[in-house]
N, C-alpha and C positions, 0 to 999 in steps of 0.2 A: 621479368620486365616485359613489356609492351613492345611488340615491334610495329613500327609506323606501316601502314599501307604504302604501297609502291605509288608512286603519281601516277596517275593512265594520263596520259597523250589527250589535247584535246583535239580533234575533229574539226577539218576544214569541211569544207563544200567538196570538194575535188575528191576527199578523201568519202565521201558519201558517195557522188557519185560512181567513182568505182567500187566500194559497197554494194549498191545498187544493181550495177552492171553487172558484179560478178554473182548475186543472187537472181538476177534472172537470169543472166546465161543458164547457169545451173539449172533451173527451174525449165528454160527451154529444151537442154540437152534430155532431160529427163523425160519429159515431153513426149520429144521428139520419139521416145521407146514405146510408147503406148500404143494401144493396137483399137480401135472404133470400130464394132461389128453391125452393122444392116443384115434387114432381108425383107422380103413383100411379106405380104400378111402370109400367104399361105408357106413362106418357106423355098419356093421356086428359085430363087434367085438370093443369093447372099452374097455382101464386100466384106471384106475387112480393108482401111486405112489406117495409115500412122499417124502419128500427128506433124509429120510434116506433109500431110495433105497427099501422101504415095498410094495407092492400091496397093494393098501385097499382095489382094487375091478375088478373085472372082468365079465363081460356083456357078453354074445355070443347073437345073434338075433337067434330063433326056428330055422329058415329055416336054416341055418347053418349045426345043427345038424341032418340032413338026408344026405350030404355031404359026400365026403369019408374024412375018420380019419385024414389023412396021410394031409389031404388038413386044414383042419381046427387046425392041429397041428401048420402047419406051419405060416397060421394065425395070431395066436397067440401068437408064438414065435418072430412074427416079429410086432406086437404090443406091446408085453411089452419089446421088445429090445428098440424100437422107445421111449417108456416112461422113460427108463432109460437112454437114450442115454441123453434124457434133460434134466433127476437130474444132470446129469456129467455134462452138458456143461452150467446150472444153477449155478452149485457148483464151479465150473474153475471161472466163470464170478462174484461170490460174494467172492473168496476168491481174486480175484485180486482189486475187489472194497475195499475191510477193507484195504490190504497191501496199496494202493493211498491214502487211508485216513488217513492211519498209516504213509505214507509216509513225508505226507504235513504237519500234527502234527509236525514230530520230524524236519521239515523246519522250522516252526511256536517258535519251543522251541528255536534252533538253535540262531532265529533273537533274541527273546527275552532274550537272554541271560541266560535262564531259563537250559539250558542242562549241566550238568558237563561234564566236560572233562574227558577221561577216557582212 
């Protein structure tokens, strides 16, 4: 014999949006472990950041530091701009990844009839 399919539950709003919420938390947490590497052209100076926008680390090479101040500040400020500028344009690019996924879900529930009307 034939056994019937189980009913799936339809889907509120409320219940998507914790869906939602709990796939980008995830996506954030996850995130949040990644490490973003900089350095100037020649190497002098390297960051790493996380993706919650932290320094873990900052490198200067010796020779640097006989340098005028004013030189190697600026360096620097344009290295760890550079490593942030990638958490931001990492974090644009994985929160538009969940929302397409989040997208195609609620197309998927849509068809299957799975979504209440609201």
């Amino acid at each position: 014999m034939f056994r019937k399919k189980p009913k799936m539950k339809k889907l509120t709003e409320e219940d998507l949006v914790r869906i939602y919420t709990a796939q980008l938390n995830q996506a954030k947490a996850e995130f949040a472990a990644k490490e973003f590497h900089a350095e100037n052209e020649d190497g002098s100076v390297k960051v790493i950041a996380n993706g919650k926008r932290v320094l873990k680390s900052l490198v200067i090479a010796p020779e640097l530091l006989s340098q005028k101040k004013e030189n190697v500040e600026e360096l620097i400020v344009n290295v760890v701009n550079q490593s942030l500028y990638m958490v931001r344009e990492a974090n644009c690019q994985l929160t538009s990844e969940v929302k397409s996924i989040f997208e195609s879900n609620i197309k998927q529930l849509e068809k299957s009839g799975r979504l209440k009307a609201g």
